[in-house]
DOFI-529434 format. One record per residue: x, y, z of N, C-alpha, C in turn; residue in one letter. Coordinates in steps of 0.1 Angstrom, whole numbers, plus 5000, padded with zeros to 4 digits. Each point is the difference from the previous one (the first is absolute). Layout:
REM residues N
((X, Y, Z), (X, Y, Z), (X, Y, Z), A);
...
END
This chain:
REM residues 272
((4770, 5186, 4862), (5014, 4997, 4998), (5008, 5004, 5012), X);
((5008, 4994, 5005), (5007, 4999, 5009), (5015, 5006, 4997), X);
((5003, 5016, 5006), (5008, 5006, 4993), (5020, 4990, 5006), X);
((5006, 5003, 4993), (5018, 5000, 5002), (5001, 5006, 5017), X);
((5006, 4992, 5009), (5004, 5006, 5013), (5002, 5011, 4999), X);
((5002, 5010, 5012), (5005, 5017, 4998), (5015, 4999, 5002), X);
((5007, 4992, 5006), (5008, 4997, 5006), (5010, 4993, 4994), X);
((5000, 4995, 4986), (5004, 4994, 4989), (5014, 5004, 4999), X);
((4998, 5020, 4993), (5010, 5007, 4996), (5014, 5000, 5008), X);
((4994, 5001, 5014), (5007, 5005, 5015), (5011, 4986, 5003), X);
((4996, 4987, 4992), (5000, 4991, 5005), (5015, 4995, 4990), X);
((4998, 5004, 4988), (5007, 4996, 4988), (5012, 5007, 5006), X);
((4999, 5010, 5008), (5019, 5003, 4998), (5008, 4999, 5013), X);
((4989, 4991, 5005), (5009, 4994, 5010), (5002, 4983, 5002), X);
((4994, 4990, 4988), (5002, 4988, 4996), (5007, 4999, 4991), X);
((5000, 4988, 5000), (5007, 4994, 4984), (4998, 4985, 4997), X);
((5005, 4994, 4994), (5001, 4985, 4994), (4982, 5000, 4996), X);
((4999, 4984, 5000), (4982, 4995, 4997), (4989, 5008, 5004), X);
((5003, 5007, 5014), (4993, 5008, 5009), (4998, 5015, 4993), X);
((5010, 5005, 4993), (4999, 5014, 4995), (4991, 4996, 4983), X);
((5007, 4988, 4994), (4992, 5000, 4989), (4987, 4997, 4999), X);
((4995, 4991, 5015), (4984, 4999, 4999), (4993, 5012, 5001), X);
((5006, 5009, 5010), (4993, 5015, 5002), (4997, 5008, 4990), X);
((5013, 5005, 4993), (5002, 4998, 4984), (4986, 4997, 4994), X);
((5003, 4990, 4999), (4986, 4992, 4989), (4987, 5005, 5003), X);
((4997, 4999, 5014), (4984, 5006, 5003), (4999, 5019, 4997), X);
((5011, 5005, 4999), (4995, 5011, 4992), (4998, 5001, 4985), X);
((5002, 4988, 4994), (4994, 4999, 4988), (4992, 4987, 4992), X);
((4996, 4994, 5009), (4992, 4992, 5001), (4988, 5002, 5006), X);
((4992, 5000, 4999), (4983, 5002, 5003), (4996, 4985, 5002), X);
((5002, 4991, 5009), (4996, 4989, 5002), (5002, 4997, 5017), X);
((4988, 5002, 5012), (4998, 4998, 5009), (5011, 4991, 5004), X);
((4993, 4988, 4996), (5003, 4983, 5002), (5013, 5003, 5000), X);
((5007, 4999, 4988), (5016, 5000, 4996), (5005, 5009, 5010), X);
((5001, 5012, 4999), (5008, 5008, 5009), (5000, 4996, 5017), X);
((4986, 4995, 4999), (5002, 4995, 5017), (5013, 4986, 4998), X);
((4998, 4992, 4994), (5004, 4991, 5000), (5015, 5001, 4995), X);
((5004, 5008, 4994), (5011, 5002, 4998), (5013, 5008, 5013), X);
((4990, 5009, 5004), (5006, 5004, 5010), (4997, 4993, 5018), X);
((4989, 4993, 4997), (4997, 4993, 5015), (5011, 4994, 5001), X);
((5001, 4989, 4992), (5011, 4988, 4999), (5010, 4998, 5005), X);
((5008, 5020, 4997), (5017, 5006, 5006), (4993, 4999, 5016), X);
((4993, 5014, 5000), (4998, 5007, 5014), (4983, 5002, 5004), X);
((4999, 5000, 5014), (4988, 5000, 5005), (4991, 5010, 4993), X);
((4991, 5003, 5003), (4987, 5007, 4987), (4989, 5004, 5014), X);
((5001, 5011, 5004), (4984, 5009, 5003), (4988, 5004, 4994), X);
((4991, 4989, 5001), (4987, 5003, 4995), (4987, 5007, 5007), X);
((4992, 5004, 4991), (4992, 5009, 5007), (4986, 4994, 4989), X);
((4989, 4994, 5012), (4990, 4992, 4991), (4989, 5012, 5001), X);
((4987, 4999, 4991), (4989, 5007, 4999), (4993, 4998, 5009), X);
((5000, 4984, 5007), (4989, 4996, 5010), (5009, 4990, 5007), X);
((4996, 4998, 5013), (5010, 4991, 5007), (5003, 4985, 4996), X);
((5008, 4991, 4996), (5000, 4991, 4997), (5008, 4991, 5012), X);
((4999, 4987, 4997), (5006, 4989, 5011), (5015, 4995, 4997), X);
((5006, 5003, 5006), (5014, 4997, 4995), (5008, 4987, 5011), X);
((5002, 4992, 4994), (5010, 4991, 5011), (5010, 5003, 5007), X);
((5005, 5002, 5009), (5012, 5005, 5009), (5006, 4981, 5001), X);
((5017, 5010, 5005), (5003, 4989, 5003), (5006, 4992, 5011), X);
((4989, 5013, 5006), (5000, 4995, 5016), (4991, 4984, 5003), X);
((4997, 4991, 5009), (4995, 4989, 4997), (4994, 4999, 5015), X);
((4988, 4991, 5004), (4994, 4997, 5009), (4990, 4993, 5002), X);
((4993, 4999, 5007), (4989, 4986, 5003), (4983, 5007, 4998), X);
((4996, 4995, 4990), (4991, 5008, 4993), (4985, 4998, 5013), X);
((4988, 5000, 4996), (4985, 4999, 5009), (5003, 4986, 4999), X);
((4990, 4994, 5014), (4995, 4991, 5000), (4991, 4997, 4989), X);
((4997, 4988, 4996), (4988, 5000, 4991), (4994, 4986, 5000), X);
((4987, 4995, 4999), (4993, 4985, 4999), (4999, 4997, 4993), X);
((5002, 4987, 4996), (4995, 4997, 4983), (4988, 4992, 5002), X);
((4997, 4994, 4992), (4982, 4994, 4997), (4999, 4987, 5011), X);
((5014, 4995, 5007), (4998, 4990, 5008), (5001, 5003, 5016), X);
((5004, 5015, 5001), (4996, 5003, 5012), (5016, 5000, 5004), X);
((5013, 5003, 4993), (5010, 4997, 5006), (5005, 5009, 4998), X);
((5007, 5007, 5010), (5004, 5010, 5002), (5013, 5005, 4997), X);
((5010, 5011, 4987), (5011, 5000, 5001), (5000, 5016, 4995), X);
((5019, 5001, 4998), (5004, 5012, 4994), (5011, 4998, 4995), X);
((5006, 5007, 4993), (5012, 4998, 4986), (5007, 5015, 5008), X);
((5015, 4992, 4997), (5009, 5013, 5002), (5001, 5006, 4985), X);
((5002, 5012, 5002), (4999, 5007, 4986), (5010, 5013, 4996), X);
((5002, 5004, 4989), (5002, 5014, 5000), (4990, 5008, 4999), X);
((5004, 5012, 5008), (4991, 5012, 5005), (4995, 5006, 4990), X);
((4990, 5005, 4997), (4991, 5007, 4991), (4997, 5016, 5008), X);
((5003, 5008, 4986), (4996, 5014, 5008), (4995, 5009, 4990), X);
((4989, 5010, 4999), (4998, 5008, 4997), (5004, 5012, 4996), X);
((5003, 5007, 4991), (5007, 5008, 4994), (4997, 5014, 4990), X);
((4999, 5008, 5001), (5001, 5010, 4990), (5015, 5005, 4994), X);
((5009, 4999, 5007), (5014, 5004, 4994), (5007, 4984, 5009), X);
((5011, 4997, 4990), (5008, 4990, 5005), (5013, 5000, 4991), X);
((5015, 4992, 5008), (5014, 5000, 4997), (4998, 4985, 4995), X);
((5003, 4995, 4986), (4999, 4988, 4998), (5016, 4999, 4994), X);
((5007, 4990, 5014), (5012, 4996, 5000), (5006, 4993, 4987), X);
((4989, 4992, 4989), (5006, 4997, 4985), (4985, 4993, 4993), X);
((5002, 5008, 4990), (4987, 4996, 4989), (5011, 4987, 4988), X);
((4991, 4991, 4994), (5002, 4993, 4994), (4991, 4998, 4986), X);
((5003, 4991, 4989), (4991, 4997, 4997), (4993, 4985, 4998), X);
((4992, 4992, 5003), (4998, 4987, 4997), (5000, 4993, 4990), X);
((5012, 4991, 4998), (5002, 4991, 4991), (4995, 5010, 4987), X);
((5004, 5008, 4998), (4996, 5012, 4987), (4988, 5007, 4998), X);
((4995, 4997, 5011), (4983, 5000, 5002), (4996, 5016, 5004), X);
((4994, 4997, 5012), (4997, 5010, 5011), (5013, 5009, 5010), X);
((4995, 5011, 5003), (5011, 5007, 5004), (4996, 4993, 5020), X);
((5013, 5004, 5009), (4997, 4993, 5011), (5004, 5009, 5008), X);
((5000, 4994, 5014), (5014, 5009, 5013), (5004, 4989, 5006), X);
((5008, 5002, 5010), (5004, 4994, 5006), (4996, 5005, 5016), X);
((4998, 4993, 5007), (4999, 5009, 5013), (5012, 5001, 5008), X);
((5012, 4990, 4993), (5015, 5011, 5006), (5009, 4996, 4990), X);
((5013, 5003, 4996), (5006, 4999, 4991), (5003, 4986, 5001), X);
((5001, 4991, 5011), (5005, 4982, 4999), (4990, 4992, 5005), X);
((4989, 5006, 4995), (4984, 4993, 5004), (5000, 4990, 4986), X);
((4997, 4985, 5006), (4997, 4991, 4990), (4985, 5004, 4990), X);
((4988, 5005, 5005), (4995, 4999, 4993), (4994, 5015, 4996), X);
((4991, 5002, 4988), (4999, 5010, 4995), (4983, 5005, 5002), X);
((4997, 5011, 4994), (4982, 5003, 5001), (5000, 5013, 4991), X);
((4986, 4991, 4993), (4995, 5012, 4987), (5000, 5015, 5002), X);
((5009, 5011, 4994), (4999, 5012, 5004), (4990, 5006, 4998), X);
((4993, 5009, 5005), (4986, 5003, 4999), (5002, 5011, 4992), X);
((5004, 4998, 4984), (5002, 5016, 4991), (4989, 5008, 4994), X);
((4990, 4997, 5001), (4987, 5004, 4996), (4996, 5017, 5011), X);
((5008, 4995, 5009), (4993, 5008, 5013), (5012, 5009, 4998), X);
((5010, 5002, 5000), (5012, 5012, 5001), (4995, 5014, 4995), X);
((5005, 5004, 5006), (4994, 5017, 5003), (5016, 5009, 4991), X);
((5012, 4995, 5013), (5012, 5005, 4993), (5011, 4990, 5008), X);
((5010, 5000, 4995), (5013, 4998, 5005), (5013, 5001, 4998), X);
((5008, 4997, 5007), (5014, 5008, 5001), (5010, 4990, 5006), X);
((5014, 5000, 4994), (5009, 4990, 5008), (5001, 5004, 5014), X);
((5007, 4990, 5008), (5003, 5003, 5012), (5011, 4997, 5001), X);
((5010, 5013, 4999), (5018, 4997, 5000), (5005, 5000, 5017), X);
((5010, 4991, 4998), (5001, 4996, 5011), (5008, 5014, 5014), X);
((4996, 4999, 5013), (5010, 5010, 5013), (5013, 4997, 4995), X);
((5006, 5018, 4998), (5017, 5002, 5001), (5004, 4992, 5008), X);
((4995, 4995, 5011), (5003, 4996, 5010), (5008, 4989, 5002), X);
((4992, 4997, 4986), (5001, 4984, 4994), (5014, 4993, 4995), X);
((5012, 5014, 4999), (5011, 4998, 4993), (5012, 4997, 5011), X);
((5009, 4997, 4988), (5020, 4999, 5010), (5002, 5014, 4997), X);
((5009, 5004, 5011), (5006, 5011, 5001), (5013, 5000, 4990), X);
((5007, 4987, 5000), (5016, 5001, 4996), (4996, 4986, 4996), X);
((5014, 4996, 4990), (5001, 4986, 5002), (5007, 4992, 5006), X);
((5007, 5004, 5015), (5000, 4993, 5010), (4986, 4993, 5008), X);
((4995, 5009, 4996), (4984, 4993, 5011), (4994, 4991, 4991), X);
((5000, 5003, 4984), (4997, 4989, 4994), (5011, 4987, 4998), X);
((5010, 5002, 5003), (5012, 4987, 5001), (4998, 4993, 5013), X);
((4997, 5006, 5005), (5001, 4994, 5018), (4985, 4991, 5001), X);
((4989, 4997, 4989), (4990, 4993, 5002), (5005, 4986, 4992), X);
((5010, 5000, 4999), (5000, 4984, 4991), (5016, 4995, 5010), X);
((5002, 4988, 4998), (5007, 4990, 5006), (5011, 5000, 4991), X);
((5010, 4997, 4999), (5008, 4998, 4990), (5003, 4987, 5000), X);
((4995, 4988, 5006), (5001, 4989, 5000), (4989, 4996, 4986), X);
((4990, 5011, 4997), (4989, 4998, 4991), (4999, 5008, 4990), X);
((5010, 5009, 5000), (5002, 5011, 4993), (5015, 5009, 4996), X);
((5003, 4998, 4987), (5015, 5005, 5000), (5001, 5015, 4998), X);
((5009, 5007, 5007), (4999, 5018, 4995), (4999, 5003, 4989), X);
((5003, 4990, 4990), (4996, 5006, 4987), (4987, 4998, 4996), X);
((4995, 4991, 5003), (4983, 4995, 4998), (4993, 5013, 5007), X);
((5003, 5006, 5013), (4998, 5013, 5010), (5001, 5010, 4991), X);
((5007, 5005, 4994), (5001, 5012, 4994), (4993, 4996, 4989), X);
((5001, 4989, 4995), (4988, 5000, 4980), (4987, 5006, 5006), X);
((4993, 4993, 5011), (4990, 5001, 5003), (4992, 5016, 5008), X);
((5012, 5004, 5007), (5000, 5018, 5004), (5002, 5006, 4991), X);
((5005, 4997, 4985), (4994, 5015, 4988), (4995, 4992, 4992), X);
((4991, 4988, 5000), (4986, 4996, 4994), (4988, 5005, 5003), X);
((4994, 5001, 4995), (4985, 5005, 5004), (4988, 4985, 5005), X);
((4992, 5000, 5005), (4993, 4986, 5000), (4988, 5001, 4985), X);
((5000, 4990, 4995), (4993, 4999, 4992), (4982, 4999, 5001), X);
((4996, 4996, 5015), (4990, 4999, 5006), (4996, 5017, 4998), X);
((5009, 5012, 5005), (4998, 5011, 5004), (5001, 5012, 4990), X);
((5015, 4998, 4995), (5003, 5007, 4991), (5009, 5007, 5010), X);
((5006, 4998, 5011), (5006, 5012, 5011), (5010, 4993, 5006), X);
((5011, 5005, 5006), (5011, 4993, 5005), (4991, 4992, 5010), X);
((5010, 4987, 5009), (4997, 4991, 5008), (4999, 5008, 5012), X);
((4987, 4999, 5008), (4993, 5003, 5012), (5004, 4994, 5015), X);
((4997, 5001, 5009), (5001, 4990, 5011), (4985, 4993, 5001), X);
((4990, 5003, 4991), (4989, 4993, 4999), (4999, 4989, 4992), X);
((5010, 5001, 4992), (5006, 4994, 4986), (5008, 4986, 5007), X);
((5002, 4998, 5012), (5005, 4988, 5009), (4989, 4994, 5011), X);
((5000, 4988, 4994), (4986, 4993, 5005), (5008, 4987, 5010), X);
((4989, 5000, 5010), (5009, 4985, 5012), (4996, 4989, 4993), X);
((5006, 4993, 5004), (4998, 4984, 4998), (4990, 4989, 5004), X);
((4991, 4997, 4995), (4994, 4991, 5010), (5002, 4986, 5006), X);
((4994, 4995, 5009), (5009, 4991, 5004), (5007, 4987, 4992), X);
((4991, 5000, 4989), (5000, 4991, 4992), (5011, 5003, 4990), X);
((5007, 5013, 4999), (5007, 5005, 4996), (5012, 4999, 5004), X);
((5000, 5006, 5019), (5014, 4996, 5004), (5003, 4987, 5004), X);
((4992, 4990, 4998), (5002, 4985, 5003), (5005, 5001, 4986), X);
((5000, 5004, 4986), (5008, 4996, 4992), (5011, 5004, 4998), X);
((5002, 5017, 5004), (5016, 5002, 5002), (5010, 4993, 5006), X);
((4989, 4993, 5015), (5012, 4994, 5007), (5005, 4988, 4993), X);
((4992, 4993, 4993), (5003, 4987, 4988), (5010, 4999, 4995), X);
((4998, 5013, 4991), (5010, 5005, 4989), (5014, 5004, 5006), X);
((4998, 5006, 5014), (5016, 5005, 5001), (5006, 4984, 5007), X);
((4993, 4992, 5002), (5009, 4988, 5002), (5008, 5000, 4988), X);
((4998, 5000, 4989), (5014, 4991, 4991), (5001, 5022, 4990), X);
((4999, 5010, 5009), (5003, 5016, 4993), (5012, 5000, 5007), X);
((5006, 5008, 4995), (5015, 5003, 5008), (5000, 5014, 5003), X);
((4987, 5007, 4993), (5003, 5014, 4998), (5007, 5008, 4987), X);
((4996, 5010, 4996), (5006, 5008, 4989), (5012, 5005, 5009), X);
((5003, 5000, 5011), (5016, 5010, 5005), (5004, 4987, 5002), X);
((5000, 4989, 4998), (5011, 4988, 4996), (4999, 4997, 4985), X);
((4997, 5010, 4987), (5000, 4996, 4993), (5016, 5001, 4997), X);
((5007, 4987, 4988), (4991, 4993, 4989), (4992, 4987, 5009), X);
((5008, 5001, 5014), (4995, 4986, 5004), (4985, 5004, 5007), X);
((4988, 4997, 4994), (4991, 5002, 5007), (4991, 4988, 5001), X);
((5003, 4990, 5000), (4992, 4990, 5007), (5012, 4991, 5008), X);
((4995, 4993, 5005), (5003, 4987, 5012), (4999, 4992, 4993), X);
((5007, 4988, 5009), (5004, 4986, 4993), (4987, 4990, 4999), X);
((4987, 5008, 5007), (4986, 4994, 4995), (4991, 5008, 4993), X);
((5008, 5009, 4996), (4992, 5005, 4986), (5006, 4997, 4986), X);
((4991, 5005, 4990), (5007, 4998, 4986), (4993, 5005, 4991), X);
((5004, 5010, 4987), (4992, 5002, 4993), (4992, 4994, 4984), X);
((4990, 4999, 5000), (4996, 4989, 4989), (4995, 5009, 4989), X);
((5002, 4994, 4986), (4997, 5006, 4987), (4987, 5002, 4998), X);
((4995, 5011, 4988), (4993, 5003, 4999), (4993, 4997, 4984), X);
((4990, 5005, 4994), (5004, 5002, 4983), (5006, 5015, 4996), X);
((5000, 5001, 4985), (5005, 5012, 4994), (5012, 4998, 4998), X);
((5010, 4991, 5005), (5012, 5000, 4995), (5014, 5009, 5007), X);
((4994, 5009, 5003), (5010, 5015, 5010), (4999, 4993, 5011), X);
((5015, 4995, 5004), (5001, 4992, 5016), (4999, 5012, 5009), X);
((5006, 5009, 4997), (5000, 5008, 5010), (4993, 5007, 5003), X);
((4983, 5002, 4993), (4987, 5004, 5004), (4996, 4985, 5005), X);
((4999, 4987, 4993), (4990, 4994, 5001), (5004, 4990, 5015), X);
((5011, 4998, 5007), (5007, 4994, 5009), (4996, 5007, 5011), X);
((4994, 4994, 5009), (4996, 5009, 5014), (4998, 4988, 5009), X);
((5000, 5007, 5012), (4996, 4993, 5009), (4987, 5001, 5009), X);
((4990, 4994, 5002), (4990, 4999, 5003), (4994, 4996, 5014), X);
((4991, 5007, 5005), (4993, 4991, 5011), (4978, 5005, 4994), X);
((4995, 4992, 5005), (4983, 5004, 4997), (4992, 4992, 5006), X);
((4990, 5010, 5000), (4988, 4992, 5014), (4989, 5005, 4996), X);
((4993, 4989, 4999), (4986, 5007, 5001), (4986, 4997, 5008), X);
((4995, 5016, 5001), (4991, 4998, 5011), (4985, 4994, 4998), X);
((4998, 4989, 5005), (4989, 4994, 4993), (4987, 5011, 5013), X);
((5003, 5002, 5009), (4989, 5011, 5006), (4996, 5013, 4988), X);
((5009, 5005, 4997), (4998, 5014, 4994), (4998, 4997, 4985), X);
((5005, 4988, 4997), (5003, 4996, 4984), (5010, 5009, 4992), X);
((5014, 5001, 5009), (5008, 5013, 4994), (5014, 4988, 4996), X);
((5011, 5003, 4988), (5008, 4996, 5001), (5013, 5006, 5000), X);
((5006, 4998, 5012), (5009, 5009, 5006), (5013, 4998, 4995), X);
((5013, 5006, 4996), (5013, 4994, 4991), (5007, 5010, 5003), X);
((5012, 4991, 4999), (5013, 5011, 5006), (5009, 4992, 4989), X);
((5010, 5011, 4996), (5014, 4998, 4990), (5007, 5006, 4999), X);
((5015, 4995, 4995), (5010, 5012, 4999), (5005, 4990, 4988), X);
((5000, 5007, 4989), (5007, 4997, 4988), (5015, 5003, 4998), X);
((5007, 4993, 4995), (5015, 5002, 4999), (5002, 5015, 4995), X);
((5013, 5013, 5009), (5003, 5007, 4990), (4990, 5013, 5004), X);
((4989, 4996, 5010), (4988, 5012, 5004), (5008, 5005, 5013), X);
((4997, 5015, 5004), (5008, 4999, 5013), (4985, 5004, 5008), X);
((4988, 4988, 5001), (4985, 5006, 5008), (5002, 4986, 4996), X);
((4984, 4997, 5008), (4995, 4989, 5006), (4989, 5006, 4994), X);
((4990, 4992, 4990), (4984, 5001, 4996), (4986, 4994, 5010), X);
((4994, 5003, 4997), (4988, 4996, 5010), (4990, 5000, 4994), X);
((4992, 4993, 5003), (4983, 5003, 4990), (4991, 4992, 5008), X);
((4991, 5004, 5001), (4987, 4995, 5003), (4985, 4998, 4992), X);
((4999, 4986, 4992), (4991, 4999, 4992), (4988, 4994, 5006), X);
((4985, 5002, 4988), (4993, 4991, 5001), (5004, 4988, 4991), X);
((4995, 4994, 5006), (5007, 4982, 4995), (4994, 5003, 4987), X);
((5008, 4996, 4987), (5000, 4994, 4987), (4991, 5015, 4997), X);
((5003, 5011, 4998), (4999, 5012, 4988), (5008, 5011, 5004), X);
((5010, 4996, 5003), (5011, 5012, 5003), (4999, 5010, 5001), X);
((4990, 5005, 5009), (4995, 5013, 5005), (5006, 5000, 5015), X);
((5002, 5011, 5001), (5001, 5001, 5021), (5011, 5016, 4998), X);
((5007, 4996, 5011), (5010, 5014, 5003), (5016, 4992, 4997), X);
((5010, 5014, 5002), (5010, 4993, 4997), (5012, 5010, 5005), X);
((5010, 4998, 5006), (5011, 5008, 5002), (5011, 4992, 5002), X);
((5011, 5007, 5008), (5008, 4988, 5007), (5002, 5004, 5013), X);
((5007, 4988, 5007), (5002, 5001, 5013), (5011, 5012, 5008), X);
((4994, 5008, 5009), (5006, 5007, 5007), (5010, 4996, 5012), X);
((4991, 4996, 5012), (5005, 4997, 5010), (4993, 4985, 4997), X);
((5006, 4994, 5017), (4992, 4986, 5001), (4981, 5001, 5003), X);
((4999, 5015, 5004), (4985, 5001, 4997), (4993, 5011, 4996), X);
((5009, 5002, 4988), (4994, 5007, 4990), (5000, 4998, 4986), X);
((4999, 5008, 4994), (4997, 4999, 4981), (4997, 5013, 4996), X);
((5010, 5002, 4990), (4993, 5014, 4988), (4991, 4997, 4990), X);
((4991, 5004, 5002), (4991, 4998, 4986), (5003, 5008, 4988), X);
((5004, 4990, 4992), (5002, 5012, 4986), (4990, 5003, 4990), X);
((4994, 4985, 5003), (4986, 5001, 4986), (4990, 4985, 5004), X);
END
């Protein structure tokens, strides 16, 4: 049996939200699996195996040469493989209700079987002080107000993230990729900005209806692209009445991926 972290107690009175109640739980729950996976999910997880096991990194590179049966010679770029007795696994999952997983970074497309048979012990891995705003000037000064209204600024500085359970980080702000800022620039053709609200589109934008009936949820204005390289589908909106701009990044057709809204022109807060 694989005892409750030591670190659990130490941990509870300095969290809170989803993050304090998972920790919570694994002190009274006796279930490996579950507790990993309830608390992987929030925050990274330090494991410690009985015997070294192979873990995917998600570092990537150009694996051996190798021949096949016709004498032709190649190699596959790959992610890195590494050997391990203790490891930081950036987010555990579980498959389609199945098997428990990791991720080898938290916005890695794909996943790999966690090796739970082999665990010795483990412990969350809460994130460097380091990691935080001092005031919330420093946290105001990272969003645009062309993308972001000071009241949307302040909801979100005494929110906690639902990802974490902990106020908003500066790790908690992710760049854009290119495919990303080719869509902001789209969108602010017919955006006016939230500091020209109520007028915030241009005479080549307009906003179109939705369902549900509530115009003022369901009426937004839209731009979306998707990347047939990565298979991601990328979407930007600002619904009537919001003072933020939404963002998401899905896999095509199961509404999974990340999600926040827009900061600057090349950034984004992840909220969930």
């Amino acid at each position: 049996m694989v005892p409750a972290p030591a670190n659990i107690p130490v941990l509870l009175s300095v969290t809170e939200g989803k993050l304090h109640d998972a920790l919570e739980t694994c002190l009274r729950r006796d279930d490996l699996e579950e507790n990993l996976l309830g608390v992987g999910r929030l925050v990274p997880v330090r494991v410690w195996f009985t015997e070294p096991v192979d873990i995917q990194t998600a570092g990537r590179g150009w694996g051996p040469w190798e021949i096949d049966a016709a004498g032709r010679k190649s190699r596959t770029y790959r992610n890195g493989i590494k050997s391990v007795t203790e490891y930081v696994f950036p987010r555990l999952f579980r498959n389609e209700g199945t098997f428990l997983c990791y991720l080898p970074s938290r916005g890695h497309r794909h996943g790999y079987p966690f090796p739970l048979s082999r665990v010795a012990r483990w412990e969350p891995f809460i994130h460097n002080r380091r990691d935080e705003f001092k005031s919330y000037e420093q946290f105001k000064s990272r969003f645009d107000p062309h993308w972001v209204a000071e009241e949307a600024v302040q909801k979100f500085w005494a929110e906690t993230s639902p990802q974490t359970g902990h106020k908003y980080r500066p790790s908690d702000f992710r760049q854009l990729g290119p495919e990303g800022r080719g869509l902001v620039e789209r969108f602010k053709r017919g955006f006016c900005g939230l500091e020209n609200f109520p007028r915030v589109l241009s005479s080549t934008g307009c906003y179109v209806g939705g369902g549900g009936g509530d115009k003022d949820y369901t009426e937004r204005y839209e731009s979306m692209s998707r990347n047939q390289h990565f298979g991601r589908d990328i979407k930007i909106n600002h619904r009537l009445g919001n003072g933020f701009v939404w963002y998401s990044s899905e896999f095509p057709g199961c509404g999974n991926g990340s999600y926040g809204i827009i900061a600057t022109d090349k950034t984004w807060l992840h909220t969930e």
